[in-house]
Biopython code that builds the backbone (N, CA, C, O; Angstrom):
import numpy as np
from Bio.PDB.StructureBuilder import StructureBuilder

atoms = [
    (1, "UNK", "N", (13.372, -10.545, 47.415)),
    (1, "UNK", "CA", (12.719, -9.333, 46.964)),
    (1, "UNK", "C", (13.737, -8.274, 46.560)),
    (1, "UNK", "O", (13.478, -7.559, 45.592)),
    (2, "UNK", "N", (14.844, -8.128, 47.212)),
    (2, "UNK", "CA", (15.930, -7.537, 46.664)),
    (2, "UNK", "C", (16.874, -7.239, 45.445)),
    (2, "UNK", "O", (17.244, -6.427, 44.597)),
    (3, "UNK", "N", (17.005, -8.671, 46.061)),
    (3, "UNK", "CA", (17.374, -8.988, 44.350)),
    (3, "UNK", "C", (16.431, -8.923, 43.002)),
    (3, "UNK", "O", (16.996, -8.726, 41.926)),
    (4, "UNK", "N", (15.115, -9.072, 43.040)),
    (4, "UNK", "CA", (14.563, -8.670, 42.222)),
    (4, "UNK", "C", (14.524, -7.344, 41.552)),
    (4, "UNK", "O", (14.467, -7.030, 40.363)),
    (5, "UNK", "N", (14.595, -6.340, 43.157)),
    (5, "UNK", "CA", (14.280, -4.988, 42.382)),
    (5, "UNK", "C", (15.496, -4.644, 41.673)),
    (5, "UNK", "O", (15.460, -3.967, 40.646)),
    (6, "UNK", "N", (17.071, -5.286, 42.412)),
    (6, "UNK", "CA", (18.493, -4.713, 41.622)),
    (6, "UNK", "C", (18.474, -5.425, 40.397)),
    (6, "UNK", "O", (19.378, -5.090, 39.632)),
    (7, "UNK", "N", (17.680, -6.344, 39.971)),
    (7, "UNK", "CA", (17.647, -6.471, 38.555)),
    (7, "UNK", "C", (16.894, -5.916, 37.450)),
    (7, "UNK", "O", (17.104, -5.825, 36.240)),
    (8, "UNK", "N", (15.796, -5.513, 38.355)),
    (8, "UNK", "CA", (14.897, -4.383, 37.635)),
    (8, "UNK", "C", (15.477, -3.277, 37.623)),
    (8, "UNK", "O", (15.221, -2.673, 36.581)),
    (9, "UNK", "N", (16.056, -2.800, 38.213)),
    (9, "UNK", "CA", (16.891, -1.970, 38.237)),
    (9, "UNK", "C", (18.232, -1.715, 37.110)),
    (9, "UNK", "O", (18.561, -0.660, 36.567)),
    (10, "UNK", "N", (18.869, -3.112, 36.984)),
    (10, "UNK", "CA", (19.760, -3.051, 36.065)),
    (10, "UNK", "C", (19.190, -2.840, 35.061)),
    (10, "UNK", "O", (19.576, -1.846, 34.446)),
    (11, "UNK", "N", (18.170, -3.565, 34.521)),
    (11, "UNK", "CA", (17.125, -3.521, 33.633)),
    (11, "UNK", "C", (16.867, -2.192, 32.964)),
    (11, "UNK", "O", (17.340, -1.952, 31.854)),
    (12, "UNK", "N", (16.348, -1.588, 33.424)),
    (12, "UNK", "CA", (16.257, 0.032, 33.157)),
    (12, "UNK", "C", (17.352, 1.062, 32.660)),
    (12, "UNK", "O", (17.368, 1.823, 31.693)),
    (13, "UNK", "N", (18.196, 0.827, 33.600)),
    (13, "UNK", "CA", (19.716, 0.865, 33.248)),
    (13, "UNK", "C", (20.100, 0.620, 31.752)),
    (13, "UNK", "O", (20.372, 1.413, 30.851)),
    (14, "UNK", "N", (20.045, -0.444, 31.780)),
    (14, "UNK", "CA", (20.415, -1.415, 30.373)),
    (14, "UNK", "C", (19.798, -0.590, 29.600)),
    (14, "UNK", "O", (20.485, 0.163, 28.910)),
    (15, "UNK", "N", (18.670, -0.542, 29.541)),
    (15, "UNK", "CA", (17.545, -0.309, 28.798)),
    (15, "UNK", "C", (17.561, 1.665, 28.119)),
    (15, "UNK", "O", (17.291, 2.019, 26.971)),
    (16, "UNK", "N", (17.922, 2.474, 29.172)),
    (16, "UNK", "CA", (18.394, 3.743, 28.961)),
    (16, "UNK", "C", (19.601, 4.145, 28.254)),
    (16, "UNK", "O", (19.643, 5.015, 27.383)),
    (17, "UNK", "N", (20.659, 3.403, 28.718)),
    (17, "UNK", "CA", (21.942, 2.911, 28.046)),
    (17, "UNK", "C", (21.902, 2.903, 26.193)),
    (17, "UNK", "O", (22.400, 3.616, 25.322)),
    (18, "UNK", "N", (20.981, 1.627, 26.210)),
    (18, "UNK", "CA", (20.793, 1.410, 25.105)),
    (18, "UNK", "C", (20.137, 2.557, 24.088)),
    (18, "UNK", "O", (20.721, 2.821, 23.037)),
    (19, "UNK", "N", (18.761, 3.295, 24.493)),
    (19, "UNK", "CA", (18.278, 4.467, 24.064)),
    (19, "UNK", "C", (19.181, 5.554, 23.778)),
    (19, "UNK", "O", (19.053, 6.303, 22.809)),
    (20, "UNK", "N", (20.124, 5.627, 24.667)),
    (20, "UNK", "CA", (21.232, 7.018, 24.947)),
    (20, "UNK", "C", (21.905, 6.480, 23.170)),
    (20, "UNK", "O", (21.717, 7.071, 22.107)),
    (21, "UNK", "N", (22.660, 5.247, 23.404)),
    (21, "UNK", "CA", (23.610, 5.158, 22.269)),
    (21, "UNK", "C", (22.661, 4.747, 20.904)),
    (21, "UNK", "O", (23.302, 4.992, 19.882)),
    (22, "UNK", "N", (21.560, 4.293, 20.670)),
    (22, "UNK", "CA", (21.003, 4.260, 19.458)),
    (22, "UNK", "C", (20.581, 5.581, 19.019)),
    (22, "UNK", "O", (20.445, 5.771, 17.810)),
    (23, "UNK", "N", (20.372, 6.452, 19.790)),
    (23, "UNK", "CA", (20.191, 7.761, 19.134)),
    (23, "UNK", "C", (21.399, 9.030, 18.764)),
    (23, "UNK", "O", (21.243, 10.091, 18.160)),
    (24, "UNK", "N", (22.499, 8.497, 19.325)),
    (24, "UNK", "CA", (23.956, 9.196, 19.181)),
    (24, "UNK", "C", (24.062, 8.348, 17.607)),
    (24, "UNK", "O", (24.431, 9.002, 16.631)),
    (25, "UNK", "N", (23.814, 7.303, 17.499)),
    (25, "UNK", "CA", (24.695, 6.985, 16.243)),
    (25, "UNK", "C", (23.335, 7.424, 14.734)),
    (25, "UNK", "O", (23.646, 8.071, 13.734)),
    (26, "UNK", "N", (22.209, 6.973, 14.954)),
    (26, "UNK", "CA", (21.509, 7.318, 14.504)),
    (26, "UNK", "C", (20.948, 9.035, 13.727)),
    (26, "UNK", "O", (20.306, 9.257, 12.700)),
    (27, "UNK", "N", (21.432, 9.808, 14.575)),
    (27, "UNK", "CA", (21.580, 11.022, 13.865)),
    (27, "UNK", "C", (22.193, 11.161, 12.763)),
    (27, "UNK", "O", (23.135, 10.473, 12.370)),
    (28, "UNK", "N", (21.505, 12.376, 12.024)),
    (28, "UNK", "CA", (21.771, 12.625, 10.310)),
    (28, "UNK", "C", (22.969, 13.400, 10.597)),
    (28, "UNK", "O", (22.951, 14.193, 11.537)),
    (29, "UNK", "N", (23.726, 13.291, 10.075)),
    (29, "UNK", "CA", (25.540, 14.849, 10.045)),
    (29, "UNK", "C", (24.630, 15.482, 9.303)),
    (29, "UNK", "O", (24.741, 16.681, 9.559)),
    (30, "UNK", "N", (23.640, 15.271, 8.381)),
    (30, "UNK", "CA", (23.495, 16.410, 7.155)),
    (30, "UNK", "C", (21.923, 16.678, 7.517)),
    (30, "UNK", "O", (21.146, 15.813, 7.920)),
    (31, "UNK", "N", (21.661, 17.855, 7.324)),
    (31, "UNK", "CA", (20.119, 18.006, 7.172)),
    (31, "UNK", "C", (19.434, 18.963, 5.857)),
    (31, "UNK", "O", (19.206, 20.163, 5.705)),
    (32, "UNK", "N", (19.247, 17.695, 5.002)),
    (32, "UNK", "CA", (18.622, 18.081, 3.478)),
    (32, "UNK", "C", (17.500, 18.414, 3.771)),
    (32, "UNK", "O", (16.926, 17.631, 4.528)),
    (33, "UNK", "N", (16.696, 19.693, 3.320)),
    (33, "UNK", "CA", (15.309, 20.170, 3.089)),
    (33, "UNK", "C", (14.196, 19.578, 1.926)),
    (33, "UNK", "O", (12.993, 19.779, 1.761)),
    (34, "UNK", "N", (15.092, 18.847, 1.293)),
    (34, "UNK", "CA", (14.115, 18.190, 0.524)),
    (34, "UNK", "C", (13.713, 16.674, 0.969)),
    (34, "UNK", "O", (12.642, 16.075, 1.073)),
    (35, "UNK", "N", (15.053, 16.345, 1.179)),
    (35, "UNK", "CA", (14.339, 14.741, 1.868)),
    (35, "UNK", "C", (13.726, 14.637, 3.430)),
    (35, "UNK", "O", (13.195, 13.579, 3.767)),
    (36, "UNK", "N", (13.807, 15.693, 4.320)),
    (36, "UNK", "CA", (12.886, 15.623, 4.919)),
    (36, "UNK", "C", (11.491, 16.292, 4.781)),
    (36, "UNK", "O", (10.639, 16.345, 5.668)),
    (37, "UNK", "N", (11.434, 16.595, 4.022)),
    (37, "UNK", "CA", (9.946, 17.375, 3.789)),
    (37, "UNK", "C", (9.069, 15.731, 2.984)),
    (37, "UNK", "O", (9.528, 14.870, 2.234)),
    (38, "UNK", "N", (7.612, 15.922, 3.637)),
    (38, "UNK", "CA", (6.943, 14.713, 2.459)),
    (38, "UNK", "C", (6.331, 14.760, 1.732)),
    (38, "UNK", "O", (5.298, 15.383, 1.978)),
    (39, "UNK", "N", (6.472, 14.180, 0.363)),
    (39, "UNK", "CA", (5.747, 14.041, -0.900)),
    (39, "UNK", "C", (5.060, 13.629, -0.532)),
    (39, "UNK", "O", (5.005, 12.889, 0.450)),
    (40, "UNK", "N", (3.923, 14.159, -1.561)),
    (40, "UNK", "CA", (2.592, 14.045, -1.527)),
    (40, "UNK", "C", (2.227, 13.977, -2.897)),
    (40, "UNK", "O", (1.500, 14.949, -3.102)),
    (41, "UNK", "N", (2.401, 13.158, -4.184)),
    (41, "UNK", "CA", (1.657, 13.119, -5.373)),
    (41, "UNK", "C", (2.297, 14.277, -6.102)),
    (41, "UNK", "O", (1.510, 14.978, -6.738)),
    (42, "UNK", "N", (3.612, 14.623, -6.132)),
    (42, "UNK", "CA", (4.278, 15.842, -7.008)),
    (42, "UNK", "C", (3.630, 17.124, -6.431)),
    (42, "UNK", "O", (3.767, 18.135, -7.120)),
    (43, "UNK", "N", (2.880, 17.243, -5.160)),
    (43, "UNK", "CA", (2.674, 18.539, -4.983)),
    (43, "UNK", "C", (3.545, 18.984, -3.687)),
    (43, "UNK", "O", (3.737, 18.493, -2.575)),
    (44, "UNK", "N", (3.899, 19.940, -4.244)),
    (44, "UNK", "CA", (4.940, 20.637, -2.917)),
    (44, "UNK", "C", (3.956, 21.145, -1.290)),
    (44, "UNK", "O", (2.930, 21.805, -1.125)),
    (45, "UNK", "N", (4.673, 20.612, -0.573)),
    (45, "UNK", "CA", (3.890, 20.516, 0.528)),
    (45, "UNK", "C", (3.760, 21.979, 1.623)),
    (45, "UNK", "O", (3.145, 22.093, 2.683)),
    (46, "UNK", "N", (4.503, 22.862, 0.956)),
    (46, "UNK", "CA", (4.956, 24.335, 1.690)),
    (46, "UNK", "C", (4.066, 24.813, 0.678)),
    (46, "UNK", "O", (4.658, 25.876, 0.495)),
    (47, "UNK", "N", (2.877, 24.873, -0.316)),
    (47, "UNK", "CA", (2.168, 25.644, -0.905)),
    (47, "UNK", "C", (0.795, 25.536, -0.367)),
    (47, "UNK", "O", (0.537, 24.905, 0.658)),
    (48, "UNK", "N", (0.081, 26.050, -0.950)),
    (48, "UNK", "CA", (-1.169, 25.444, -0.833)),
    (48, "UNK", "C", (-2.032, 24.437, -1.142)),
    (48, "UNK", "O", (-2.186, 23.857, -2.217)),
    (49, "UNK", "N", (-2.661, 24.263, 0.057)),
    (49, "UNK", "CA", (-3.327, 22.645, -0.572)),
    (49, "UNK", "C", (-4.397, 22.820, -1.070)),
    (49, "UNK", "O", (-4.915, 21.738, -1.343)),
    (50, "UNK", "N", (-5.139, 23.855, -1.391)),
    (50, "UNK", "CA", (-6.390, 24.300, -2.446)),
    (50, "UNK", "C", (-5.841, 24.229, -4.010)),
    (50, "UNK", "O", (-6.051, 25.182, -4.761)),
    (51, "UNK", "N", (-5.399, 23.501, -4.290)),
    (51, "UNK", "CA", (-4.753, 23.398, -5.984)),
    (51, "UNK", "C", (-5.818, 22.473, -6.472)),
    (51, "UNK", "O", (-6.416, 21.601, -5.840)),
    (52, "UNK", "N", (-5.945, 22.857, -7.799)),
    (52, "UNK", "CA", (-6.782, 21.375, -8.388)),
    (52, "UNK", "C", (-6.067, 20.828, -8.673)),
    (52, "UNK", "O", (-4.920, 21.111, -9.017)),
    (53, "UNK", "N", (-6.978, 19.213, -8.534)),
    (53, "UNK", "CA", (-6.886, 18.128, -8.521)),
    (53, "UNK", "C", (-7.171, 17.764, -9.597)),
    (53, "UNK", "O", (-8.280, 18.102, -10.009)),
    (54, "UNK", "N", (-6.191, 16.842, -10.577)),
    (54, "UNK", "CA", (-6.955, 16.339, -11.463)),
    (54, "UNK", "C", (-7.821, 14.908, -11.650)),
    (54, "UNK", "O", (-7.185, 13.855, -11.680)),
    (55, "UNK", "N", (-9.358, 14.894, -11.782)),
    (55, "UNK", "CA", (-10.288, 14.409, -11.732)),
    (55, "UNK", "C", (-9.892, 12.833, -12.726)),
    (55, "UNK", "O", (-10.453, 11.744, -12.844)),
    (56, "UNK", "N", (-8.570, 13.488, -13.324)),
    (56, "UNK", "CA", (-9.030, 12.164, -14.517)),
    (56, "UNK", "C", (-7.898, 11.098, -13.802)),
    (56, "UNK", "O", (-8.156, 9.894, -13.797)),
    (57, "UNK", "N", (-6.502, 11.660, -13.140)),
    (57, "UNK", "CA", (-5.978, 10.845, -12.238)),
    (57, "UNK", "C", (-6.551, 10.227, -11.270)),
    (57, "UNK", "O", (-6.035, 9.151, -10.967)),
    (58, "UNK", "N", (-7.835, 10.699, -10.436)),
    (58, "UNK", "CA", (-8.580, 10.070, -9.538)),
    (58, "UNK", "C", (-9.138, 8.627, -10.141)),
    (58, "UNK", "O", (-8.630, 7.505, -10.134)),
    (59, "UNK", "N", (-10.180, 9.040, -10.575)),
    (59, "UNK", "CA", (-10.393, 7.815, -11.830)),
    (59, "UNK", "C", (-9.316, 6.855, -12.119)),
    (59, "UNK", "O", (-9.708, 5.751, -11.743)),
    (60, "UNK", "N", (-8.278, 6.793, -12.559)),
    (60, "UNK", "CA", (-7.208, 6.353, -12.985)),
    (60, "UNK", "C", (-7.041, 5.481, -11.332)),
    (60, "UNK", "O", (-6.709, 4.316, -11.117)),
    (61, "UNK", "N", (-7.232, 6.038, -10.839)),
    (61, "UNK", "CA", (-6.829, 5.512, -9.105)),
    (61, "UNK", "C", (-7.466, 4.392, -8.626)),
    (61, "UNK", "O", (-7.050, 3.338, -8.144)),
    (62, "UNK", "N", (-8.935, 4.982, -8.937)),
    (62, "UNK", "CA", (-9.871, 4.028, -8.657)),
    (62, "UNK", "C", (-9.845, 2.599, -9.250)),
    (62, "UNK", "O", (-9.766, 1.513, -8.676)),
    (63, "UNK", "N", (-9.951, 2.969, -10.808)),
    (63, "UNK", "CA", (-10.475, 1.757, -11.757)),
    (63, "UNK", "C", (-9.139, 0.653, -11.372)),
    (63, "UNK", "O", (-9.251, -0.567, -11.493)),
    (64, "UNK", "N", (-7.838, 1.367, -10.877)),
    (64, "UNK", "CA", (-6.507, 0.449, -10.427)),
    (64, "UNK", "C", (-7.032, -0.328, -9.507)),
    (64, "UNK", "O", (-7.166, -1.542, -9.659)),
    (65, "UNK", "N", (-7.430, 0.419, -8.298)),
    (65, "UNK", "CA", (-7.959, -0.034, -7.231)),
    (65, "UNK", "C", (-9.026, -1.242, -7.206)),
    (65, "UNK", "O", (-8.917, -2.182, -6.419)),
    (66, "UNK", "N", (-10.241, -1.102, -8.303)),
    (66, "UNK", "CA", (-11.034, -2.247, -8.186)),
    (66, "UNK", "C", (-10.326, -3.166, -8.902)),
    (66, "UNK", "O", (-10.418, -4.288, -8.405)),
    (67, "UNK", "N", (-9.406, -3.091, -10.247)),
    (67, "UNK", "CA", (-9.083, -4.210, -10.725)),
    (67, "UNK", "C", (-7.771, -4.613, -9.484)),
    (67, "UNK", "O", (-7.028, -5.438, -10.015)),
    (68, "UNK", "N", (-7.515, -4.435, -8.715)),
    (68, "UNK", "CA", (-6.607, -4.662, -8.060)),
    (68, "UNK", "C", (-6.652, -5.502, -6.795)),
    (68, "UNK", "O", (-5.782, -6.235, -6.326)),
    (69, "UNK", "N", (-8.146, -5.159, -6.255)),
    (69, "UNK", "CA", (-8.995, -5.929, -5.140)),
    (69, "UNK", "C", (-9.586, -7.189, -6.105)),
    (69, "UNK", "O", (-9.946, -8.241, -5.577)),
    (70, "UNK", "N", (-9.642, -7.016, -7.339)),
    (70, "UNK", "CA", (-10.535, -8.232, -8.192)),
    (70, "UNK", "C", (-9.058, -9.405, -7.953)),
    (70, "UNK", "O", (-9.139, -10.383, -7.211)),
    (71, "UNK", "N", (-8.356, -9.206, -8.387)),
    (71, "UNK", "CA", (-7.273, -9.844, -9.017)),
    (71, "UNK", "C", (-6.743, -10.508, -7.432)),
    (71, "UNK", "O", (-6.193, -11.607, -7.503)),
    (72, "UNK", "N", (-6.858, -10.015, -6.329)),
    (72, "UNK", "CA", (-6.762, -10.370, -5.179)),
    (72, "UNK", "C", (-7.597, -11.822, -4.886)),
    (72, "UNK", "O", (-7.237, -12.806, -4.239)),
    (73, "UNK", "N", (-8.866, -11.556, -5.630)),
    (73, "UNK", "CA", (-10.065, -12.655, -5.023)),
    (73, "UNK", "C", (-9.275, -13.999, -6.289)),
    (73, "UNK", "O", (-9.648, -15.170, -6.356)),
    (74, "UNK", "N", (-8.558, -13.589, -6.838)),
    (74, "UNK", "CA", (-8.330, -14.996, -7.864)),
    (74, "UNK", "C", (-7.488, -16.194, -6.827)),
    (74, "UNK", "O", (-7.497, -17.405, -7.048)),
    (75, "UNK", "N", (-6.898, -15.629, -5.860)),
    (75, "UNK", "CA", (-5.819, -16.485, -4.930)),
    (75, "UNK", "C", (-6.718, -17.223, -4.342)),
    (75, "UNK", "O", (-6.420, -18.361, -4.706)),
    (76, "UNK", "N", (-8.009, -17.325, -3.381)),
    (76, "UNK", "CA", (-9.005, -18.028, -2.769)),
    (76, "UNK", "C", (-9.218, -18.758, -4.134)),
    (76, "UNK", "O", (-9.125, -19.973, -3.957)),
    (77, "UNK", "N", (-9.497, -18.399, -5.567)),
    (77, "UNK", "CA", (-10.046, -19.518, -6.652)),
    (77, "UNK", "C", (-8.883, -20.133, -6.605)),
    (77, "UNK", "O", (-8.937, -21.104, -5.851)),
    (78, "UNK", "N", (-7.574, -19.932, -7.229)),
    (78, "UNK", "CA", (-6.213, -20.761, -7.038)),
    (78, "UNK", "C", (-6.219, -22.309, -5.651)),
    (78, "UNK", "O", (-6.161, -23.535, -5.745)),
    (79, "UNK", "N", (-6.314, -21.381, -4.572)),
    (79, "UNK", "CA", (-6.160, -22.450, -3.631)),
    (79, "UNK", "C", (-7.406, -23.537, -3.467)),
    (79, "UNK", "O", (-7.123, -24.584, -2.885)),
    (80, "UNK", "N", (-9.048, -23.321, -4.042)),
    (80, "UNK", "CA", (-9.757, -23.940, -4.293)),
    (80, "UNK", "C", (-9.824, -24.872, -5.136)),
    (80, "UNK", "O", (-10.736, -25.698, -5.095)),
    (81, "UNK", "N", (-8.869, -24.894, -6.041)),
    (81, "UNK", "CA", (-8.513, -25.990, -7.144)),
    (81, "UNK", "C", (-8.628, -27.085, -6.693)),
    (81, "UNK", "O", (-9.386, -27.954, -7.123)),
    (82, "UNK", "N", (-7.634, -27.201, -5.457)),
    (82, "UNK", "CA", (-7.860, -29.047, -4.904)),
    (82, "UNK", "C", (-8.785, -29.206, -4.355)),
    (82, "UNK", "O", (-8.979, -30.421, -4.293)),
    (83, "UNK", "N", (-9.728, -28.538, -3.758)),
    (83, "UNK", "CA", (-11.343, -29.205, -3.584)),
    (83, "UNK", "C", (-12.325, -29.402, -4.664)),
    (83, "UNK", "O", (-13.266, -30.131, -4.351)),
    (84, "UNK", "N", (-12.332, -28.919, -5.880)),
    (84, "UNK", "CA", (-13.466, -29.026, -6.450)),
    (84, "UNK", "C", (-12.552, -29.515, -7.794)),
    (84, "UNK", "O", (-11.332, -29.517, -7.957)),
    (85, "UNK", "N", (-13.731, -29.952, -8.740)),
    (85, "UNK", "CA", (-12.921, -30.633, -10.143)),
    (85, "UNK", "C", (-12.319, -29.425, -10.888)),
    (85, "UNK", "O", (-12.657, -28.301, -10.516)),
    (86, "UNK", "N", (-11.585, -29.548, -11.756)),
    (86, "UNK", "CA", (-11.033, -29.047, -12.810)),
    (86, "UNK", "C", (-12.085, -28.959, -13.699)),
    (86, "UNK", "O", (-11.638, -28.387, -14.694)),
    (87, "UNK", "N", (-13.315, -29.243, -13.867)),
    (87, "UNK", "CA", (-14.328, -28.616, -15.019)),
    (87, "UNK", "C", (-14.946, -27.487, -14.682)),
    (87, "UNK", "O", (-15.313, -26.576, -15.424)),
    (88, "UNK", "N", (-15.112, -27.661, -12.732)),
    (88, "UNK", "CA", (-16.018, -26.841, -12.347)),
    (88, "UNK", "C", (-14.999, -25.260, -12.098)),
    (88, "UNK", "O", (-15.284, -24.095, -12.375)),
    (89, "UNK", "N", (-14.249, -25.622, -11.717)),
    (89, "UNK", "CA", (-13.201, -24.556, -11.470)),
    (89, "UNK", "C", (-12.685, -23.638, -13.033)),
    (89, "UNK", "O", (-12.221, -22.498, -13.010)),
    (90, "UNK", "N", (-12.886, -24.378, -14.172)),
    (90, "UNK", "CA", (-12.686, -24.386, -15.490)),
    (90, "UNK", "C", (-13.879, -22.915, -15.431)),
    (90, "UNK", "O", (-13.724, -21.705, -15.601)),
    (91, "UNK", "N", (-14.867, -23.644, -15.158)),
    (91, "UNK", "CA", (-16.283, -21.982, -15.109)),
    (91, "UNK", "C", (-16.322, -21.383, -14.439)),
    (91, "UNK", "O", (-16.541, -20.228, -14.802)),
    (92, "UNK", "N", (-16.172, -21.601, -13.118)),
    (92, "UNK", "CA", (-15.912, -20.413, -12.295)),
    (92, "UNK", "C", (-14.676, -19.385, -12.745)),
    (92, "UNK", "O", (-14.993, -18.203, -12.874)),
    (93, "UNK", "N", (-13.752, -19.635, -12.909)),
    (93, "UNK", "CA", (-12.963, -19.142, -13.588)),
    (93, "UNK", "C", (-12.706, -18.058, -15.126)),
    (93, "UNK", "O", (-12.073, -17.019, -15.314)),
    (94, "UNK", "N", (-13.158, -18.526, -15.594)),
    (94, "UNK", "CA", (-13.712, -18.024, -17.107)),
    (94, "UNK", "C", (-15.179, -17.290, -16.914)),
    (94, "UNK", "O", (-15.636, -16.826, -17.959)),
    (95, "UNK", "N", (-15.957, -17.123, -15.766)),
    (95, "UNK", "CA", (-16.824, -16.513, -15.484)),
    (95, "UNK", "C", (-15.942, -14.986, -14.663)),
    (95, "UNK", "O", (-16.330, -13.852, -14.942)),
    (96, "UNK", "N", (-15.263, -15.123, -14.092)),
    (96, "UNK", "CA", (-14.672, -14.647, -13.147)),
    (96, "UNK", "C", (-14.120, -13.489, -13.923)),
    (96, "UNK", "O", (-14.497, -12.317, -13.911)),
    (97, "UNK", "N", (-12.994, -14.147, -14.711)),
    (97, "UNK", "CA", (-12.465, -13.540, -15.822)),
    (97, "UNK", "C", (-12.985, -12.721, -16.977)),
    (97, "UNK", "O", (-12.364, -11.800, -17.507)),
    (98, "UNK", "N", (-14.355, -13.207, -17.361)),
    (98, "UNK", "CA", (-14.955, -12.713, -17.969)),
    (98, "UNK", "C", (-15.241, -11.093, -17.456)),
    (98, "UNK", "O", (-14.767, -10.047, -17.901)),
    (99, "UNK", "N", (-15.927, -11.256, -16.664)),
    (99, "UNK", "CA", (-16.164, -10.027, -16.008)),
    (99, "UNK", "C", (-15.505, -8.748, -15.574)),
    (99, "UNK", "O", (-15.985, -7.645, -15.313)),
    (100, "UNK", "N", (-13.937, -9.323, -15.568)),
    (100, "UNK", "CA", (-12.972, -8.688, -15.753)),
    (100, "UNK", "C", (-12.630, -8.120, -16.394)),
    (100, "UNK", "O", (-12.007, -7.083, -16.168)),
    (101, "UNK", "N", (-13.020, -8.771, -17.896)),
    (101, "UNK", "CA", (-12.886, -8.196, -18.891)),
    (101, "UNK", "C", (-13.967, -7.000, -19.397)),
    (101, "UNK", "O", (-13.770, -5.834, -19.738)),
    (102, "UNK", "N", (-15.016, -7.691, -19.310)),
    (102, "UNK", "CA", (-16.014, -6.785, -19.469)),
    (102, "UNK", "C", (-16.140, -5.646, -19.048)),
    (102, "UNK", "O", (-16.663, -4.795, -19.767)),
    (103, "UNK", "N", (-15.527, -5.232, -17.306)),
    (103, "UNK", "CA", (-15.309, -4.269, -16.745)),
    (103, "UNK", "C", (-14.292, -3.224, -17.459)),
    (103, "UNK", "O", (-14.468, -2.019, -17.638)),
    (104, "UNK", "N", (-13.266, -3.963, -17.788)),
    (104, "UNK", "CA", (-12.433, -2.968, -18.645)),
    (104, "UNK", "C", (-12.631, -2.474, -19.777)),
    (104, "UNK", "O", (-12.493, -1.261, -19.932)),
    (105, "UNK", "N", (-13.084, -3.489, -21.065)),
    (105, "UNK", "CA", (-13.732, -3.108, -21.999)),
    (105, "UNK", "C", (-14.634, -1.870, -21.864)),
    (105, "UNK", "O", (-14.350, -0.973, -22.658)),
    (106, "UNK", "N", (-15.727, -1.610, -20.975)),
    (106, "UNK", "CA", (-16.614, -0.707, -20.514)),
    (106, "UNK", "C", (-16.111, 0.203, -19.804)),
    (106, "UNK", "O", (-16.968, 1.043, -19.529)),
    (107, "UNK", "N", (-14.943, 0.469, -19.302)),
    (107, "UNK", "CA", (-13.984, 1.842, -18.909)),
    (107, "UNK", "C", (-12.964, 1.842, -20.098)),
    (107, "UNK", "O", (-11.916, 2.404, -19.781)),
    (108, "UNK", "N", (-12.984, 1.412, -21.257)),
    (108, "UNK", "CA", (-12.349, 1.592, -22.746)),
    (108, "UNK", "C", (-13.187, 2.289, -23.076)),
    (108, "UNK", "O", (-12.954, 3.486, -22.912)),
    (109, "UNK", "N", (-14.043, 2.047, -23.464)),
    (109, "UNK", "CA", (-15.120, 2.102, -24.381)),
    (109, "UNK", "C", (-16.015, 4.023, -23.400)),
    (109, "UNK", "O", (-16.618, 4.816, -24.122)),
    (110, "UNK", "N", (-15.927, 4.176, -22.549)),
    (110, "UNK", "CA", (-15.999, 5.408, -21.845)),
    (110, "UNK", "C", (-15.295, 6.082, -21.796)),
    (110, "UNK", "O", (-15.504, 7.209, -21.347)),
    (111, "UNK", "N", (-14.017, 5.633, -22.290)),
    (111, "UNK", "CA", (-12.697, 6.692, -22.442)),
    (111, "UNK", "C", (-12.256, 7.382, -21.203)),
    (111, "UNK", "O", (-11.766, 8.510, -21.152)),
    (112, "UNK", "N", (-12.515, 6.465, -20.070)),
    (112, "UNK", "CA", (-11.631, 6.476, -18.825)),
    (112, "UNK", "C", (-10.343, 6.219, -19.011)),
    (112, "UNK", "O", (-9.474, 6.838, -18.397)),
    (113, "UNK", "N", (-10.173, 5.614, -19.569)),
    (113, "UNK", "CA", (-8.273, 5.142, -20.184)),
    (113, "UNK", "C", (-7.644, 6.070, -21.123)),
    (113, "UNK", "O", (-6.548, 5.622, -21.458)),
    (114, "UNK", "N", (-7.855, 6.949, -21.556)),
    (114, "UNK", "CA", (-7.438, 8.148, -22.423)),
    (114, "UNK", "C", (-7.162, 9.312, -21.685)),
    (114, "UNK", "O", (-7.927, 10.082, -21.104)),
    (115, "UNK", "N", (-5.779, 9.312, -21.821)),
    (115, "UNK", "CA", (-5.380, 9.690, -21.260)),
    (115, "UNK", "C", (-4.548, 11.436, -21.747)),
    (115, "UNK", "O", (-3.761, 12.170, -21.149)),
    (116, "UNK", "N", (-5.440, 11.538, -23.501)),
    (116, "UNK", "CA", (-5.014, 13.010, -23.849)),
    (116, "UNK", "C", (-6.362, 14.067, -23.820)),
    (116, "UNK", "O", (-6.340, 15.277, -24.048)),
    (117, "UNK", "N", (-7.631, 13.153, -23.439)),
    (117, "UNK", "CA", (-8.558, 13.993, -23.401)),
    (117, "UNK", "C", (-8.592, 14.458, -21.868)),
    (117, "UNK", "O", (-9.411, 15.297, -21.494)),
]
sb = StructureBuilder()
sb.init_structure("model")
sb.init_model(0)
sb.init_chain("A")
sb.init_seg("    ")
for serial, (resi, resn, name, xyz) in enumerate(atoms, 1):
    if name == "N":
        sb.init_residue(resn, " ", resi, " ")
    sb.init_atom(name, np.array(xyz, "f"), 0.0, 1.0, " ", f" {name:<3s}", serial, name[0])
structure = sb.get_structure()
């Protein structure tokens, strides 16, 4: 039982030791005001956060976002290849895609992608 606790003991030891000197070497010599402060989307973070927002970058965010989760679901069709034939995978595919397209075409065609209006 002794010996257990003087190794738990060293343990801790060790263990404080180690904390003491990773944070001696780890310190900055320099302290820049800009690289520790955090960006946030080009807005300065010492102003106010009531600024507008522009509505058409949001958008821009989004439509990334769904084609981005779409393009995700193609890896489950990829790895499905070796279970099912190459004709059937041929339509699922080109269905898949399709829609993809269509989605974008229809945020073209709405002039979500224009980006001087």
């Amino acid at each position: 039982m002794l010996n257990l606790s003087i190794m738990g003991l060293v343990l801790i030891v060790i263990s404080m030791l180690l904390l003491v000197i990773v944070s001696l070497i780890s310190k900055k010599t320099f302290i820049d005001r800009e690289k520790s402060s955090p960006f946030e989307c080009g807005f300065d973070p010492k102003s106010s956060a009531r600024l507008p927002f522009s509505l058409h970058f949001f958008l821009i965010a989004i439509i990334f976002l769904i084609f981005d989760v779409e393009i995700t679901l193609l890896f489950p069709l990829i790895m499905s290849l070796k279970l099912s034939s190459p004709f059937n995978y041929f339509i699922i595919m080109t269905i898949f895609i399709l829609i993809l397209l269509l989605g974008l075409f229809h945020e073209w065609s709405q002039g979500a992608l224009n980006w001087s209006s």
